[in-house]
PDBQT receptor file of N, H, CA, C and O in Angstrom, charges set to zero:
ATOM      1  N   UNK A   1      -6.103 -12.986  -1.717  1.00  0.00    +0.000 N 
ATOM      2  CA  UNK A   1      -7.373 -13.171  -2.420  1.00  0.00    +0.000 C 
ATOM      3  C   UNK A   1      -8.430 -12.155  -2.003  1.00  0.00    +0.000 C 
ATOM      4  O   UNK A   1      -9.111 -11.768  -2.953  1.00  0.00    +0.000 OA
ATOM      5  N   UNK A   2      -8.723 -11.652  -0.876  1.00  0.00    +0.000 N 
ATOM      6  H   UNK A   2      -8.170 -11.966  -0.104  1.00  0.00    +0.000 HD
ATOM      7  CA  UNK A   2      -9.438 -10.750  -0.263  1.00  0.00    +0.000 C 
ATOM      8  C   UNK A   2      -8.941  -9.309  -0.513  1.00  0.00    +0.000 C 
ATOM      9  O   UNK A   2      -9.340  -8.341   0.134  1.00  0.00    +0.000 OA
ATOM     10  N   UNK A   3      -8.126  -9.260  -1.410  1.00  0.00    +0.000 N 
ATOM     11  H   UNK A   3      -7.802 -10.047  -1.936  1.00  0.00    +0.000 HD
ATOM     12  CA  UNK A   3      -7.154  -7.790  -0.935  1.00  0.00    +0.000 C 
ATOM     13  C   UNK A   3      -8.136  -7.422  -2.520  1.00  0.00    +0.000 C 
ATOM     14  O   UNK A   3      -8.613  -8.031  -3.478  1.00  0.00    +0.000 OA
ATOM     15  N   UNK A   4      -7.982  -5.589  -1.824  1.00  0.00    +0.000 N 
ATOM     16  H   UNK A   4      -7.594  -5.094  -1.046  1.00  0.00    +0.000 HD
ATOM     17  CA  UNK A   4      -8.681  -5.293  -3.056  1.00  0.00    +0.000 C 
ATOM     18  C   UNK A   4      -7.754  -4.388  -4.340  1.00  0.00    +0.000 C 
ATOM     19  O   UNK A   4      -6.948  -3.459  -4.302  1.00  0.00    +0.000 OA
ATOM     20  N   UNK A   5      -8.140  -4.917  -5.036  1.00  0.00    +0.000 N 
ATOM     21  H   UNK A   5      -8.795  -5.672  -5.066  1.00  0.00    +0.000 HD
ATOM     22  CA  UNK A   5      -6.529  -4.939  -6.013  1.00  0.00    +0.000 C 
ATOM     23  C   UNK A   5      -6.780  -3.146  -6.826  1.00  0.00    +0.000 C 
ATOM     24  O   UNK A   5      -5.846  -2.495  -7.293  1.00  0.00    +0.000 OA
ATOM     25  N   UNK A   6      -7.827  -2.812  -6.809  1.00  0.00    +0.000 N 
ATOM     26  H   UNK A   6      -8.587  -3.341  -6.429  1.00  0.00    +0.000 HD
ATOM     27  CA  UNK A   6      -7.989  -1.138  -7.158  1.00  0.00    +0.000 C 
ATOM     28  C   UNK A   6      -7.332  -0.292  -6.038  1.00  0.00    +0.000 C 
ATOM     29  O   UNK A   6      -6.651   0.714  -6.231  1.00  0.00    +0.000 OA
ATOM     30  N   UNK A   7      -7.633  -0.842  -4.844  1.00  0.00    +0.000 N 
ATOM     31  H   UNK A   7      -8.187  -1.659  -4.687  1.00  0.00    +0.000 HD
ATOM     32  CA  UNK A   7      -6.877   0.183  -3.853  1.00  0.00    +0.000 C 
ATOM     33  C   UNK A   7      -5.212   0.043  -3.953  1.00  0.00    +0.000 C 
ATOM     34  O   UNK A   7      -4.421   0.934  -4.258  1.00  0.00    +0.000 OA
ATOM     35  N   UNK A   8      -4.928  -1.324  -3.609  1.00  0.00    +0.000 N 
ATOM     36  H   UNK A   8      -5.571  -2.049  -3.361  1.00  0.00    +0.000 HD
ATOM     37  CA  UNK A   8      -3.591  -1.510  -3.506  1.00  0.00    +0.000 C 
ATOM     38  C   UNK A   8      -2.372  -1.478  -5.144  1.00  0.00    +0.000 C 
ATOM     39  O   UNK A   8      -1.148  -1.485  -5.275  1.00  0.00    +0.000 OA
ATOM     40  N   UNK A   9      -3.736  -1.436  -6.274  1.00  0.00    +0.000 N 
ATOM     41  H   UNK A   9      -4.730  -1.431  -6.168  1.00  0.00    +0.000 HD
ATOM     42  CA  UNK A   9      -2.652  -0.931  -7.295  1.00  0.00    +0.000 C 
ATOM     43  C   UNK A   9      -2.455   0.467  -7.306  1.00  0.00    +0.000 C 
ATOM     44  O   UNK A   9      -1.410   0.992  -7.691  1.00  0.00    +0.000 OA
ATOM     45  N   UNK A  10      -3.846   1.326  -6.720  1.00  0.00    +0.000 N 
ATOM     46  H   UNK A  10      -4.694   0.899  -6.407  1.00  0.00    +0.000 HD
ATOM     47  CA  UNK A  10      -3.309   3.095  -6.136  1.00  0.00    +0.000 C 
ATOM     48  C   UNK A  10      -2.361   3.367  -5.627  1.00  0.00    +0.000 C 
ATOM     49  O   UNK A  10      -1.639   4.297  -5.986  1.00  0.00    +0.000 OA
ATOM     50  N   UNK A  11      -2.002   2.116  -4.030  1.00  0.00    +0.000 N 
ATOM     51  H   UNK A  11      -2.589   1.361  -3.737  1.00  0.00    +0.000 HD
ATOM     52  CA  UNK A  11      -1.119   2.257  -3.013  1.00  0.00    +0.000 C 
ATOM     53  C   UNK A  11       0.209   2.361  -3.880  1.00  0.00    +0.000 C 
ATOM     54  O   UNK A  11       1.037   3.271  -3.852  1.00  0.00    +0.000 OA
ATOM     55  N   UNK A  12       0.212   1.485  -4.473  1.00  0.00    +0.000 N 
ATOM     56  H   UNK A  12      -0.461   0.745  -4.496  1.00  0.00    +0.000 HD
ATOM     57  CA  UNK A  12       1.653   0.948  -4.930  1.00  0.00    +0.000 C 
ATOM     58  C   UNK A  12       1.857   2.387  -6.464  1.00  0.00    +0.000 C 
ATOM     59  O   UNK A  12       2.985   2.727  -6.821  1.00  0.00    +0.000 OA
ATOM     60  N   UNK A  13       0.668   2.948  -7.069  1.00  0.00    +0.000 N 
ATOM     61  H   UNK A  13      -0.248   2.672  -6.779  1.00  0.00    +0.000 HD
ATOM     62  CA  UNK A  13       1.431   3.689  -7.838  1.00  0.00    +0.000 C 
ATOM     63  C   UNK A  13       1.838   5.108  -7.381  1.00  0.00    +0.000 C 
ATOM     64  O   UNK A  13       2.589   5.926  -7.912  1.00  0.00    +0.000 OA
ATOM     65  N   UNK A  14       0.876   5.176  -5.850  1.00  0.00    +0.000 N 
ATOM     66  H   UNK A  14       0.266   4.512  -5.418  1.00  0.00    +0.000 HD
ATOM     67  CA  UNK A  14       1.466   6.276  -5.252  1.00  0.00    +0.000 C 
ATOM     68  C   UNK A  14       2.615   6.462  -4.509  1.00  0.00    +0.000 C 
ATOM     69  O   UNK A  14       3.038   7.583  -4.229  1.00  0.00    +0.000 OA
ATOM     70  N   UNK A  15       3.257   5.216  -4.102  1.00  0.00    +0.000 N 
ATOM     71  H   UNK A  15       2.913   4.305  -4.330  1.00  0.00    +0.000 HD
ATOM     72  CA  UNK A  15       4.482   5.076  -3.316  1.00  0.00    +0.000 C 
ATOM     73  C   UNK A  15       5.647   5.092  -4.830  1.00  0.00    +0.000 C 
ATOM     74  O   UNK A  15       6.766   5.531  -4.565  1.00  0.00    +0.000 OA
ATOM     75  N   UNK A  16       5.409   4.629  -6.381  1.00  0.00    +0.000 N 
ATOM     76  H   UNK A  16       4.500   4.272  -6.597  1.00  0.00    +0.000 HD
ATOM     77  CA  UNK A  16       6.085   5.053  -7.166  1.00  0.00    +0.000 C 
ATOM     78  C   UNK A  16       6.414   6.184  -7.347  1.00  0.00    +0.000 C 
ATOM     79  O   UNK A  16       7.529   6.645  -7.594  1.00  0.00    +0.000 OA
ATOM     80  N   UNK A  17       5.190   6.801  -7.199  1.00  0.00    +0.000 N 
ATOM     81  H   UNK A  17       4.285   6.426  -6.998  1.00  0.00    +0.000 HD
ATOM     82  CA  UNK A  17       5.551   8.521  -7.568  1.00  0.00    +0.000 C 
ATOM     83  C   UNK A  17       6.024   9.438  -6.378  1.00  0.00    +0.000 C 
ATOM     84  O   UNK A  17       6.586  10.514  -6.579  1.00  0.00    +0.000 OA
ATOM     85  N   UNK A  18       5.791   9.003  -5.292  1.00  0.00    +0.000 N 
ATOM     86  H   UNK A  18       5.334   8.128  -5.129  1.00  0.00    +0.000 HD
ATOM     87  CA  UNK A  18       6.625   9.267  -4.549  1.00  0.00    +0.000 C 
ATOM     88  C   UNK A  18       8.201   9.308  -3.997  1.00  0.00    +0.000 C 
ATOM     89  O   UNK A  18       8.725  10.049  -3.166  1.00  0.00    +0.000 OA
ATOM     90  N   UNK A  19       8.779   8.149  -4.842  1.00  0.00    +0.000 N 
ATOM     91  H   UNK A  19       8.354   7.547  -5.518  1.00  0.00    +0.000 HD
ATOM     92  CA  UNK A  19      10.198   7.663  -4.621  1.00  0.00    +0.000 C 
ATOM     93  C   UNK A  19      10.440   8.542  -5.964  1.00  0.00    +0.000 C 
ATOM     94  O   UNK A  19      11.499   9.171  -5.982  1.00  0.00    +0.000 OA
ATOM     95  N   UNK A  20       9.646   8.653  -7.013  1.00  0.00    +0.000 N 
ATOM     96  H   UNK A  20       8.786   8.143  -6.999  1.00  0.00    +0.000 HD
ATOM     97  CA  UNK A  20      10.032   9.276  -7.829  1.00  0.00    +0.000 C 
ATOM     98  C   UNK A  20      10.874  10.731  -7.991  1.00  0.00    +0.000 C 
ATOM     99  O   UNK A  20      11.807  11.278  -8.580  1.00  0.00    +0.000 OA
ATOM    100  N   UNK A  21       9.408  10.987  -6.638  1.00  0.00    +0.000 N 
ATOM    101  H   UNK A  21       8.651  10.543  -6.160  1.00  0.00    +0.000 HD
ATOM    102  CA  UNK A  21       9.703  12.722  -6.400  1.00  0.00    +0.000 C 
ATOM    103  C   UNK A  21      10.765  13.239  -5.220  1.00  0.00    +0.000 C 
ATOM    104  O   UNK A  21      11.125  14.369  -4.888  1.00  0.00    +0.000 OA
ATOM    105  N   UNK A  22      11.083  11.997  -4.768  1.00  0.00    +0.000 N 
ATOM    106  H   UNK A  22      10.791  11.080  -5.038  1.00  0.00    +0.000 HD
ATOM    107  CA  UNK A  22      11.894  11.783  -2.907  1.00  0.00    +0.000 C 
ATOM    108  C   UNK A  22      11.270  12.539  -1.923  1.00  0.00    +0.000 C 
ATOM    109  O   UNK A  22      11.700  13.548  -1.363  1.00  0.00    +0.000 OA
ATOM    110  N   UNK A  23      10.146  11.921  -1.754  1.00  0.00    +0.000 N 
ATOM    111  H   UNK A  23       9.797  11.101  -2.209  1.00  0.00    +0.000 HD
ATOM    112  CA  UNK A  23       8.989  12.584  -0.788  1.00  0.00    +0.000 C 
ATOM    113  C   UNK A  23       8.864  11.067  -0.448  1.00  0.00    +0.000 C 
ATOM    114  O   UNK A  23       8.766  10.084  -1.181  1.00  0.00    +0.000 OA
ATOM    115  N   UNK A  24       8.918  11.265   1.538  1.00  0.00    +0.000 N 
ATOM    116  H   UNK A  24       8.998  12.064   2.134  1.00  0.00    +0.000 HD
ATOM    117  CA  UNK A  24       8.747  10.518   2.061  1.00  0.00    +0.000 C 
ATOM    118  C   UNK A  24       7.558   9.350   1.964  1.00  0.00    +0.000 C 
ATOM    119  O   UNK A  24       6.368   9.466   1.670  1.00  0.00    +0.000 OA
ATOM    120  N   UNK A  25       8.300   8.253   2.306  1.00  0.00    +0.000 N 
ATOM    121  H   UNK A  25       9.267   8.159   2.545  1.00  0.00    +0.000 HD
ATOM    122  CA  UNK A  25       7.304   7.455   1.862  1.00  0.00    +0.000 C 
ATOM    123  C   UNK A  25       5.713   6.897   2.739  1.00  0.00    +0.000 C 
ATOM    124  O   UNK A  25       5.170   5.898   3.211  1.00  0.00    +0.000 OA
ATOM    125  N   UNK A  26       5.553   8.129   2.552  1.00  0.00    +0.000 N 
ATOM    126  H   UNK A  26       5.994   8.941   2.169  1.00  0.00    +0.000 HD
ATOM    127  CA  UNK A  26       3.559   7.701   2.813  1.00  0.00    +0.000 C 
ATOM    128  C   UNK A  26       3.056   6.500   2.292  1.00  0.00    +0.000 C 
ATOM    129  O   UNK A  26       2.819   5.585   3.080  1.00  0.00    +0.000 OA
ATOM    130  N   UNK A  27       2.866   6.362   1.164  1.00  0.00    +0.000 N 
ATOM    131  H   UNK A  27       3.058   7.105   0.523  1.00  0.00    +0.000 HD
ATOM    132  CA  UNK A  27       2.372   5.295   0.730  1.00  0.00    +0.000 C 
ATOM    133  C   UNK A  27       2.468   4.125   1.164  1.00  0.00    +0.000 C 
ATOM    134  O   UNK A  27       1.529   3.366   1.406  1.00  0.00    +0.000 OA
ATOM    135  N   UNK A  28       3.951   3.848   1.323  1.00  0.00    +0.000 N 
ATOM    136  H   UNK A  28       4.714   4.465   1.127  1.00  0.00    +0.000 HD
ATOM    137  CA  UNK A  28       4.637   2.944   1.364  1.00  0.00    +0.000 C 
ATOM    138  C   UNK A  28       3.900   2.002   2.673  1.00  0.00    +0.000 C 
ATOM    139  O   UNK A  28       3.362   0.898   2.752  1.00  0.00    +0.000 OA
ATOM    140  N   UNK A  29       4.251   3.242   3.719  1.00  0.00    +0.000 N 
ATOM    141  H   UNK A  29       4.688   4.139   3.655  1.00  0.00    +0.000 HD
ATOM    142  CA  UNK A  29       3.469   2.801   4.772  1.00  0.00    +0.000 C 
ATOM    143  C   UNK A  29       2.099   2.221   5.063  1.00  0.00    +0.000 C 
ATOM    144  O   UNK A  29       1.780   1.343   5.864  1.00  0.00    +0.000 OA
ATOM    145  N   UNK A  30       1.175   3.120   3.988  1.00  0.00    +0.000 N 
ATOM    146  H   UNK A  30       1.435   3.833   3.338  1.00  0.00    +0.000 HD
ATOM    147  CA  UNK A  30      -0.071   2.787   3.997  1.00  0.00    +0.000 C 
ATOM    148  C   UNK A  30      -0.326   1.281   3.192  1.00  0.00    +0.000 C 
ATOM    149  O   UNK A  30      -1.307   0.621   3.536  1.00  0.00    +0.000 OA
ATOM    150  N   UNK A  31       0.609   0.746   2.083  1.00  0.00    +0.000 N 
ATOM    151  H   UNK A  31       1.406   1.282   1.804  1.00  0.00    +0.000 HD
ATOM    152  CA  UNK A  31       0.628  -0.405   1.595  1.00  0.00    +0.000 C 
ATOM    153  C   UNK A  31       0.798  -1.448   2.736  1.00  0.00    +0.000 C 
ATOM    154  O   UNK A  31      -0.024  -2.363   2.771  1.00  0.00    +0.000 OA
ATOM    155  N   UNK A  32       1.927  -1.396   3.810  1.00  0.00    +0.000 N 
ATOM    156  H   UNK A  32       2.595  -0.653   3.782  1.00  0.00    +0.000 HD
ATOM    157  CA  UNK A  32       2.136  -2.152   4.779  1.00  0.00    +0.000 C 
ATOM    158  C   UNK A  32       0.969  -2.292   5.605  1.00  0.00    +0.000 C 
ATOM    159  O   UNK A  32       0.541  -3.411   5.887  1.00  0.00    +0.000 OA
ATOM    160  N   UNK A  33       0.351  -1.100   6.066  1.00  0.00    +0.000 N 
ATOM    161  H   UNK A  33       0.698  -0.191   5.837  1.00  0.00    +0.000 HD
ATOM    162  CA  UNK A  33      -0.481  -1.119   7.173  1.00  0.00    +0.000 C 
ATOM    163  C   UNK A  33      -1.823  -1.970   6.331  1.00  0.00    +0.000 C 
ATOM    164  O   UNK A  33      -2.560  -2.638   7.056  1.00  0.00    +0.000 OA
ATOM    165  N   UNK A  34      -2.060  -1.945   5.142  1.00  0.00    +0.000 N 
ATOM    166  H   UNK A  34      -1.461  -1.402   4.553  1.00  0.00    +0.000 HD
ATOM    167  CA  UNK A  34      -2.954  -2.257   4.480  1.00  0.00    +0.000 C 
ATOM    168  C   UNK A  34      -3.046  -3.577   4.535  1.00  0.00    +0.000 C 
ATOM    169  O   UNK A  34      -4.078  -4.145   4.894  1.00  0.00    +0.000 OA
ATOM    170  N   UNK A  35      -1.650  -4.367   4.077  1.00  0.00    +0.000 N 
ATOM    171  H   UNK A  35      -0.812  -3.906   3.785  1.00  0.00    +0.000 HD
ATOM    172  CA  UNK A  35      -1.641  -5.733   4.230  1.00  0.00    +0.000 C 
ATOM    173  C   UNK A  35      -1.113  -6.010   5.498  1.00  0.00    +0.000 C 
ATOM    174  O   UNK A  35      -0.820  -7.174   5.772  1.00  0.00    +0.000 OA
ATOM    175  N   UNK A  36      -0.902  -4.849   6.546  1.00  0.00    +0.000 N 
ATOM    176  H   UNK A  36      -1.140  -3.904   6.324  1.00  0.00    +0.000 HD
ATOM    177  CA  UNK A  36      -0.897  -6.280   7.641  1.00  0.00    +0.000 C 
ATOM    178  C   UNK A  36      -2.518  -6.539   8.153  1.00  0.00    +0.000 C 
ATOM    179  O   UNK A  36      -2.846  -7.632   8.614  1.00  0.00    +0.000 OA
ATOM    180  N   UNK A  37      -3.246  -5.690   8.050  1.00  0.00    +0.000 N 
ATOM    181  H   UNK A  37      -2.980  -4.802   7.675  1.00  0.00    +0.000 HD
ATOM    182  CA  UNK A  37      -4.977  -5.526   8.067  1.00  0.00    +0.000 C 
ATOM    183  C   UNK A  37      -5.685  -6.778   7.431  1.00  0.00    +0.000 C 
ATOM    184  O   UNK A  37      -6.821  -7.187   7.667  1.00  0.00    +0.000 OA
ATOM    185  N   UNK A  38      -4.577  -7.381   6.416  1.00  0.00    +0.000 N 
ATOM    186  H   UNK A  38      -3.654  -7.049   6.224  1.00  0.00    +0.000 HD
ATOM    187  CA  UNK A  38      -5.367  -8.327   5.743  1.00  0.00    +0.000 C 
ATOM    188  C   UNK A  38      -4.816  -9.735   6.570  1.00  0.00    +0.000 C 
ATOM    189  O   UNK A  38      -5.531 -10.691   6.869  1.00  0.00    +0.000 OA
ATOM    190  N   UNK A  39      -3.802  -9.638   6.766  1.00  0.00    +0.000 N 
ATOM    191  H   UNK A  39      -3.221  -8.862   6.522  1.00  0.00    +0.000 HD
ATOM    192  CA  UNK A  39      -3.643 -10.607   7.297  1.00  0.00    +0.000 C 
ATOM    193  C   UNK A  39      -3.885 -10.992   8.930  1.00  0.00    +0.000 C 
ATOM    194  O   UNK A  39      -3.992 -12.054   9.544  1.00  0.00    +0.000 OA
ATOM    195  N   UNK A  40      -3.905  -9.985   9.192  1.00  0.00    +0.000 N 
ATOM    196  H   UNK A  40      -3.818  -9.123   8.693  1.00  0.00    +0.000 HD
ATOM    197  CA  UNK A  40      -4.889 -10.196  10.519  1.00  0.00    +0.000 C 
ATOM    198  C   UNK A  40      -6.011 -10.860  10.268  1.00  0.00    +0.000 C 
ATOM    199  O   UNK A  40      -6.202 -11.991  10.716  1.00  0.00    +0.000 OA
ATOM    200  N   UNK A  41      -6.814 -10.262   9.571  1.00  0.00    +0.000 N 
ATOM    201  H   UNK A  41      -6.659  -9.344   9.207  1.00  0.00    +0.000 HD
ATOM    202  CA  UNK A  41      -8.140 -10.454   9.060  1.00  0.00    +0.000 C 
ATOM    203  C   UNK A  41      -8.009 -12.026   8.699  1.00  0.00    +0.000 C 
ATOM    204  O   UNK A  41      -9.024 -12.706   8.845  1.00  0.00    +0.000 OA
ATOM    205  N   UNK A  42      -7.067 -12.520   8.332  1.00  0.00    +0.000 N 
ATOM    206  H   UNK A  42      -6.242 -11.967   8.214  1.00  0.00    +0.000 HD
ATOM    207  CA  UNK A  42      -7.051 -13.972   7.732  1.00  0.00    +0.000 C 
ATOM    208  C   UNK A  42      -6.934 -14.777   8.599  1.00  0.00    +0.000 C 
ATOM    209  O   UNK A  42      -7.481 -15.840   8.306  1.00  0.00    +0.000 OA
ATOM    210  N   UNK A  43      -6.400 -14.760   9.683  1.00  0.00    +0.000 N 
ATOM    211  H   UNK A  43      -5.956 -13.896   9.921  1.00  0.00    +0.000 HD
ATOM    212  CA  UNK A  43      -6.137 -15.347  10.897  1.00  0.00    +0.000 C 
ATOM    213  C   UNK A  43      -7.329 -15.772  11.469  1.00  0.00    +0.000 C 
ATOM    214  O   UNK A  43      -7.323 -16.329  12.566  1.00  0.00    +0.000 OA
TER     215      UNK A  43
């Protein structure tokens, strides 16, 4: 509910275009690190 859905629909279309291109997955990571941030935060 707190997550902000403009960033994390970026995250997620940049980790698409990335698997797209087979360039490591940056994104991917930054999606994870993003939501474990949130869920810390929820705790």
């Amino acid at each position: 509910p707190a997550a902000d859905r403009q960033q994390l629909r970026s995250l997620v279309r940049n980790a698409q275009k990335e698997k797209a291109a087979n360039k490591p997955p940056k994104a991917y990571r930054q999606i994870f690190q993003y939501l474990r941030e949130l869920a810390e935060a929820a705790d």
